[in-house]
DOZASE-564168 format. One record per residue (C-alpha): residue number from 1; residue in three letters; x, y, z. Coordinates in steps of 0.05 Angstrom, whole numbers, plus 5000, padded with zeros to 4 digits. Layout:
! DOZASE-564168
<rec pos="NUM" code="ALA" px="X" py="Y" pz="Z"/>
...
//
This chain:
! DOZASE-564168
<rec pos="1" code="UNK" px="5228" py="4803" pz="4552"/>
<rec pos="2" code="UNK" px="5172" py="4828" pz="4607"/>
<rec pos="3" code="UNK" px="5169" py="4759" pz="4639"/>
<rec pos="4" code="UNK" px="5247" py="4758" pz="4651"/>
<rec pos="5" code="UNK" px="5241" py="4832" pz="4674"/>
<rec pos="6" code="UNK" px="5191" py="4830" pz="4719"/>
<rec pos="7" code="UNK" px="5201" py="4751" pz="4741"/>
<rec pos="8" code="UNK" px="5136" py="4734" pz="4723"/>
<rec pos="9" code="UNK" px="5126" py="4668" pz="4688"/>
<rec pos="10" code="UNK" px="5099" py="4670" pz="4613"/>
<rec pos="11" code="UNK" px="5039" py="4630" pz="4626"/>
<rec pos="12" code="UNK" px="5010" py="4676" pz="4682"/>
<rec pos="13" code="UNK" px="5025" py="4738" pz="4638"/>
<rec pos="14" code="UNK" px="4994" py="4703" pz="4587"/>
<rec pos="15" code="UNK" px="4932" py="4693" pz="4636"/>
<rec pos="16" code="UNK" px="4929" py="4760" pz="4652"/>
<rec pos="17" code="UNK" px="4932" py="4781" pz="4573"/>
<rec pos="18" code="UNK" px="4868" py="4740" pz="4573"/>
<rec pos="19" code="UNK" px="4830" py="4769" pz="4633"/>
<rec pos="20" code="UNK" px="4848" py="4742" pz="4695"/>
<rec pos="21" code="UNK" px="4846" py="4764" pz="4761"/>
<rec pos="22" code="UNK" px="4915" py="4802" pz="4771"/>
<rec pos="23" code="UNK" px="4954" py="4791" pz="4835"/>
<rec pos="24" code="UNK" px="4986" py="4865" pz="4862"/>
<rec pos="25" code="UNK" px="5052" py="4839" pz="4872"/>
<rec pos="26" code="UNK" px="5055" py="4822" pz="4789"/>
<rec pos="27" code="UNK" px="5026" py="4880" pz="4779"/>
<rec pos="28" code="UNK" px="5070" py="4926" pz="4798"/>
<rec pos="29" code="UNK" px="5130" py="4887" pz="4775"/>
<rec pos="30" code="UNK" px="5110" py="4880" pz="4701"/>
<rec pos="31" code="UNK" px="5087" py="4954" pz="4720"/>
<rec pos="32" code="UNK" px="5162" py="4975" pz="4724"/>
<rec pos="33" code="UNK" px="5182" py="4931" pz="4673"/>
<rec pos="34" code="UNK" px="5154" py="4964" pz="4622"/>
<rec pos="35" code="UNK" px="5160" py="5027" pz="4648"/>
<rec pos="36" code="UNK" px="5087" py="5047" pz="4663"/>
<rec pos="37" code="UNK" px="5047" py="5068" pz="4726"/>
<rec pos="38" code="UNK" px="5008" py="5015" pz="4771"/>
<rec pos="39" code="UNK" px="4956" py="5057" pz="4762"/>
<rec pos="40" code="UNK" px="4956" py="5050" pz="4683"/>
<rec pos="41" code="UNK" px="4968" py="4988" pz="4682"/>
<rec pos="42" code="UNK" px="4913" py="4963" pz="4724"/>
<rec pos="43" code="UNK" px="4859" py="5021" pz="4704"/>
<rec pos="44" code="UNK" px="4881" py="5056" pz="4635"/>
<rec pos="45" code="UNK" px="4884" py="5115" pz="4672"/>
<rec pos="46" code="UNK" px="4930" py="5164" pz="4627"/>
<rec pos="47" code="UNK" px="4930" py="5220" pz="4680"/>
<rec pos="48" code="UNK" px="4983" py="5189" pz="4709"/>
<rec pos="49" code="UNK" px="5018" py="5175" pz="4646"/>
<rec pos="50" code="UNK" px="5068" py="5129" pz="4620"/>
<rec pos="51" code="UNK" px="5133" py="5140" pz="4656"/>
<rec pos="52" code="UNK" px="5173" py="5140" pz="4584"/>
<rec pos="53" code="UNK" px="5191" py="5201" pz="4537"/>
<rec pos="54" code="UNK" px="5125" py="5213" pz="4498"/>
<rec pos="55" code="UNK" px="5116" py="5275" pz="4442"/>
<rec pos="56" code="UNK" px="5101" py="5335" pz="4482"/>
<rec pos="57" code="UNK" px="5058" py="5367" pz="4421"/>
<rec pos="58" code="UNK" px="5005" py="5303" pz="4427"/>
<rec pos="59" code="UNK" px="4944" py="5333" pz="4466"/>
<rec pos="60" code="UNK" px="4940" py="5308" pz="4536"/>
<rec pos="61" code="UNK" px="4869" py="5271" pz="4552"/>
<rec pos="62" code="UNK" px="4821" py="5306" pz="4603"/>
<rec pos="63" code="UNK" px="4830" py="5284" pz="4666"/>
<rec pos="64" code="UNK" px="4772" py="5249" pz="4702"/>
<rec pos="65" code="UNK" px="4734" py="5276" pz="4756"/>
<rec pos="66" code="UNK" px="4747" py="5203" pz="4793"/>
<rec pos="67" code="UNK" px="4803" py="5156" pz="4809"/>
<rec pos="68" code="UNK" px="4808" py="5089" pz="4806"/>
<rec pos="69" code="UNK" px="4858" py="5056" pz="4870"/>
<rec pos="70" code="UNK" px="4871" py="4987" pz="4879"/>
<rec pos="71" code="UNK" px="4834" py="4962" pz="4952"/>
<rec pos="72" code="UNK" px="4864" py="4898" pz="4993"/>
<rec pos="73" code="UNK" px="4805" py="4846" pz="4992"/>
<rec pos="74" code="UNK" px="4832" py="4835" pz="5071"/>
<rec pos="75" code="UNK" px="4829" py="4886" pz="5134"/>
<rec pos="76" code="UNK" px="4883" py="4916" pz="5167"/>
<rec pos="77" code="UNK" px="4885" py="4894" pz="5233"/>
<rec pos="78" code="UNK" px="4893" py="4949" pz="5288"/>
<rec pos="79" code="UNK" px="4885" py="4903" pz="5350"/>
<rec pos="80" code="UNK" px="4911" py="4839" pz="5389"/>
<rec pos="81" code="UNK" px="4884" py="4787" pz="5335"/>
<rec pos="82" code="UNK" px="4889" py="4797" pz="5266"/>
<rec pos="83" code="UNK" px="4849" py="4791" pz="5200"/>
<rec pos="84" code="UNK" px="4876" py="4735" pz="5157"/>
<rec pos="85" code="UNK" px="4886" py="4770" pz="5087"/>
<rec pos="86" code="UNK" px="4908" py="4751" pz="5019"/>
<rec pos="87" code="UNK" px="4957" py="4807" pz="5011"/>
<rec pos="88" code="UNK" px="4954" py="4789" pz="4934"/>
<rec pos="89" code="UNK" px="4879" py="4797" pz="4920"/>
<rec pos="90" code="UNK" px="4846" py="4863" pz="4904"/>
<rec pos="91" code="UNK" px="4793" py="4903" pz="4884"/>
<rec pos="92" code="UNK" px="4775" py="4971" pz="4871"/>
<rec pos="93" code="UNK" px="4749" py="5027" pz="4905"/>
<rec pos="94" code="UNK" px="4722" py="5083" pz="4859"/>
<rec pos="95" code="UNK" px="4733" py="5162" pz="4884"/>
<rec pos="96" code="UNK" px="4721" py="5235" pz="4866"/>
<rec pos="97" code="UNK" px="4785" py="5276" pz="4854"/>
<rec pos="98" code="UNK" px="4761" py="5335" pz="4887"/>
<rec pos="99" code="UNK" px="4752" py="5298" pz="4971"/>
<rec pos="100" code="UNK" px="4824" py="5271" pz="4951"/>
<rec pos="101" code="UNK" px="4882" py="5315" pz="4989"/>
<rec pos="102" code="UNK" px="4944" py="5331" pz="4938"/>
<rec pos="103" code="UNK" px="4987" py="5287" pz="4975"/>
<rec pos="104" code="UNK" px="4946" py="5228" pz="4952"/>
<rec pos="105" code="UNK" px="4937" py="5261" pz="4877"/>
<rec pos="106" code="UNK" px="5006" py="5257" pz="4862"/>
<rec pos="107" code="UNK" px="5014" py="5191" pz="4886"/>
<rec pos="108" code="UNK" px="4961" py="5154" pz="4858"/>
<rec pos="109" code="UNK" px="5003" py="5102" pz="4815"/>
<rec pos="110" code="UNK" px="5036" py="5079" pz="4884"/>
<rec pos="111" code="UNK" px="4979" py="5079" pz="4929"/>
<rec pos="112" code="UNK" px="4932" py="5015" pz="4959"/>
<rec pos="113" code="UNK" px="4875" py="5027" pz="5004"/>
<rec pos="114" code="UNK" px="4852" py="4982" pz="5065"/>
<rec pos="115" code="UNK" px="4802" py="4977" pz="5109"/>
<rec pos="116" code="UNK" px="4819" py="4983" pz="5182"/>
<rec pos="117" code="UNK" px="4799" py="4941" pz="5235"/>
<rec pos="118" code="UNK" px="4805" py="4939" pz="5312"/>
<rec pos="119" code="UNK" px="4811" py="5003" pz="5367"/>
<rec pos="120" code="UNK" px="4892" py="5003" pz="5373"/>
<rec pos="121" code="UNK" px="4904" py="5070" pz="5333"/>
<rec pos="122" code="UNK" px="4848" py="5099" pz="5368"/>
<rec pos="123" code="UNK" px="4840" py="5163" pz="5361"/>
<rec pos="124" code="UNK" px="4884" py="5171" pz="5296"/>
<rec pos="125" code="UNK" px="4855" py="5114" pz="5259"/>
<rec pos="126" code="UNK" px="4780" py="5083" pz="5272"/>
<rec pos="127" code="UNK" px="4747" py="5009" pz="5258"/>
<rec pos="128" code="UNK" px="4723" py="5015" pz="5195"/>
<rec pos="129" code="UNK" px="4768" py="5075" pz="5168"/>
<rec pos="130" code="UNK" px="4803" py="5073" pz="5100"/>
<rec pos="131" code="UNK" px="4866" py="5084" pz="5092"/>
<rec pos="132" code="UNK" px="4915" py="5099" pz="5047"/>
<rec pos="133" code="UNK" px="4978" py="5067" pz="5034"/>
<rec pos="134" code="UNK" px="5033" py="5091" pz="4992"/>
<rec pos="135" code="UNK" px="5082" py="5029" pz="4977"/>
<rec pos="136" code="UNK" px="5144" py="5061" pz="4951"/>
<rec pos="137" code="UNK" px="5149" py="5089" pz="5016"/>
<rec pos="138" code="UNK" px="5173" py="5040" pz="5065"/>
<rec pos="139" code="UNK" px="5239" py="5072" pz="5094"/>
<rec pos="140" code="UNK" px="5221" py="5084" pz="5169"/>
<rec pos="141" code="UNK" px="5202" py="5155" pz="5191"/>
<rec pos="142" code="UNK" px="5200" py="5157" pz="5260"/>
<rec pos="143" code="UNK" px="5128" py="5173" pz="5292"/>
<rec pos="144" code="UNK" px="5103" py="5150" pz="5224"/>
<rec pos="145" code="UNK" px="5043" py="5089" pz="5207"/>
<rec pos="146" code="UNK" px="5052" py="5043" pz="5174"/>
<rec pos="147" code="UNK" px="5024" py="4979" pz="5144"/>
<rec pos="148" code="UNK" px="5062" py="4905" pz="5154"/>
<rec pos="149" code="UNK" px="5054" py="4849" pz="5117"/>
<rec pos="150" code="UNK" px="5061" py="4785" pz="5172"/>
<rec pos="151" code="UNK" px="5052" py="4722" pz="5129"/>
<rec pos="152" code="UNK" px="4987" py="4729" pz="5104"/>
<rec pos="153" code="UNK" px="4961" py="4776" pz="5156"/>
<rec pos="154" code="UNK" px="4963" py="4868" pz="5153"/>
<rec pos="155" code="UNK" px="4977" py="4901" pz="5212"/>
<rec pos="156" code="UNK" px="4979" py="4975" pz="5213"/>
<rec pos="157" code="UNK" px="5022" py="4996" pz="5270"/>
<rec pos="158" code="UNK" px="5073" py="5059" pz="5297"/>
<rec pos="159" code="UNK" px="5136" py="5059" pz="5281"/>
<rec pos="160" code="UNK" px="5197" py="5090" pz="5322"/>
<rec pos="161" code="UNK" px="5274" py="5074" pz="5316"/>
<rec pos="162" code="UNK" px="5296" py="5084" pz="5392"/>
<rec pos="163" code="UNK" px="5367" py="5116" pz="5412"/>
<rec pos="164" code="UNK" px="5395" py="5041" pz="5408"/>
<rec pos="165" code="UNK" px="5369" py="5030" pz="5342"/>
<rec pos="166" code="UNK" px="5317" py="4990" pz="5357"/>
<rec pos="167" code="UNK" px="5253" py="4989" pz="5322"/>
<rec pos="168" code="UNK" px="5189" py="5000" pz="5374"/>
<rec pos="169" code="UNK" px="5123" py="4981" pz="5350"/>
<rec pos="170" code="UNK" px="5067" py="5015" pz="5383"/>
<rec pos="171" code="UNK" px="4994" py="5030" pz="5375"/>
<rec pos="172" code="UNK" px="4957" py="5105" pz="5385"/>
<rec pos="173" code="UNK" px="4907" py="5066" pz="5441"/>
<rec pos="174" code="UNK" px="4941" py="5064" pz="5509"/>
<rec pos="175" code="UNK" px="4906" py="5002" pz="5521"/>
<rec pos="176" code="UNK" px="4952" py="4965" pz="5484"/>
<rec pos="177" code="UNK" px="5031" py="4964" pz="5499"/>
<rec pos="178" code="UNK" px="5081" py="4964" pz="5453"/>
<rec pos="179" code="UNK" px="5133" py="4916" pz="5430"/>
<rec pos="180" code="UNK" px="5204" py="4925" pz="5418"/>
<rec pos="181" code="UNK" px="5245" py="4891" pz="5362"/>
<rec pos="182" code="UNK" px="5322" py="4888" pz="5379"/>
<rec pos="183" code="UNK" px="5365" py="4931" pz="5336"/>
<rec pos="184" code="UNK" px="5400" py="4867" pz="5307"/>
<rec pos="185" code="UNK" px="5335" py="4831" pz="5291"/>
<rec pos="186" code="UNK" px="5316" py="4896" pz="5258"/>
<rec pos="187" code="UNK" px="5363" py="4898" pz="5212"/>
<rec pos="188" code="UNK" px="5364" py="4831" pz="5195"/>
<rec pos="189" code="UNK" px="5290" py="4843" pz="5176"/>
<rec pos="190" code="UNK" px="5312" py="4894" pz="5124"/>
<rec pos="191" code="UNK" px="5372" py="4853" pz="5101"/>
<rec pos="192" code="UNK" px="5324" py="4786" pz="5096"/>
<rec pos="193" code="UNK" px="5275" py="4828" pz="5056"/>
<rec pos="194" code="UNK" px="5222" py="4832" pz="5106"/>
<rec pos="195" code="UNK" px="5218" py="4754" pz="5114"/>
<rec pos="196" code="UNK" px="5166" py="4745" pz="5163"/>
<rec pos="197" code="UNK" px="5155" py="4813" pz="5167"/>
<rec pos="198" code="UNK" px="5149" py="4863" pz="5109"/>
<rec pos="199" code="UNK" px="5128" py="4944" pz="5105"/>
<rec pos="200" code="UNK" px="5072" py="4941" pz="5056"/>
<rec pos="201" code="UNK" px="5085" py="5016" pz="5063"/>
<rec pos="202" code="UNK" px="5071" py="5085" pz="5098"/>
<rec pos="203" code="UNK" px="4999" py="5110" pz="5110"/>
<rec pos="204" code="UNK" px="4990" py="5181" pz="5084"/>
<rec pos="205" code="UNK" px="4920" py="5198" pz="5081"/>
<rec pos="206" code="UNK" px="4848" py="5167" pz="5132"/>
<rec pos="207" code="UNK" px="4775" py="5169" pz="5101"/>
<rec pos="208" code="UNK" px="4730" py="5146" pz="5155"/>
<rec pos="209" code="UNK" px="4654" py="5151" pz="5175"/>
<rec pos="210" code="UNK" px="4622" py="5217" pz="5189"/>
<rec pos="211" code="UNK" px="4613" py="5221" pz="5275"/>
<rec pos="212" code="UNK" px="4669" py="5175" pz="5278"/>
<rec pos="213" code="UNK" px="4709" py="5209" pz="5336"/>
//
């Protein structure tokens, strides 16, 4: 029933039952499959609840003073070259409630964090800064950042729609010019399903060094 919900094959659910790595991508499809949080799935953590009816009267567990948020193993890269990344390997970064902003509280069982790397969203986003990425946000805001999946490679990057529809892709750094996709080939990204190009997702939230500006 969960392997032919979430299209993952018996065996690797079976592996995961038994303590393998999980890949992110299964995760959050056998996630909505049976109707629970990424978050829960991948960390027990009950704060954010399973997403089905449940008895009101049964006494909620405290919440912990720390979250738990899945972290991409690669980098992001904010530059000309890029930082080849499994985009299906994790691990975990570990953080106190209280530095976290609401708008990452309520959105903890969508979220991945990544490190950036490069200087071409200088002076929003630094080498070395962690960001935040909520996936079930991928329709384009304009103005917005965002991360792409190329192939195996993250690239976190500006996005604009321009008056002709097409999609600009630009970095903060004025060092570095932007590209423009053609309205067309835009939409037959979305149409294709991101094929080569996918949005992993909209960044919502930096954590960077102290002195880092």
């Amino acid at each position: 029933m969960v392997a032919d919900l979430s299209k993952v094959s018996k065996t690797t659910l079976s592996g995961y039952m038994n303590g393998n790595e999980w890949k992110l991508g299964h995760a959050d499809r056998i996630a909505n499959a049976c109707g629970v949080s990424l978050q829960w799935l991948l960390f027990g953590d009950s704060s954010d609840g399973i997403k089905s009816n449940q008895d009101q009267s049964i006494e909620k567990p405290k919440i912990s003073n720390s979250v738990s948020i899945p972290q991409y193993t690669g980098n992001a890269s904010a530059g000309n070259g890029s930082y080849v990344a499994n985009v299906d390997s994790y691990a975990v970064i570990n953080i106190g409630r209280d530095v976290l902003p609401p708008i990452v509280l309520s959105r903890l069982a969508s979220l991945v964090a990544v490190t950036v790397r490069g200087d071409s969203m200088i002076p929003s986003l630094y080498d070395c800064d962690t960001i935040f990425v909520d996936t079930k946000d991928c329709e384009i805001i304009t103005g917005s950042v965002y991360v792409l999946r190329r192939d195996t490679d993250l690239l976190v990057k500006r996005l604009s729609w321009s008056v002709t529809g097409d999609l600009i892709v630009s970095s903060d750094n004025p060092l570095y010019k932007p590209e423009q996709i053609s309205a067309a080939k835009a939409r037959q990204l979305f149409e294709d399903g991101g094929f080569p190009i996918a949005i992993v997702g909209r960044v919502i939230w930096r954590m960077g060094i102290m002195g880092a500006r």
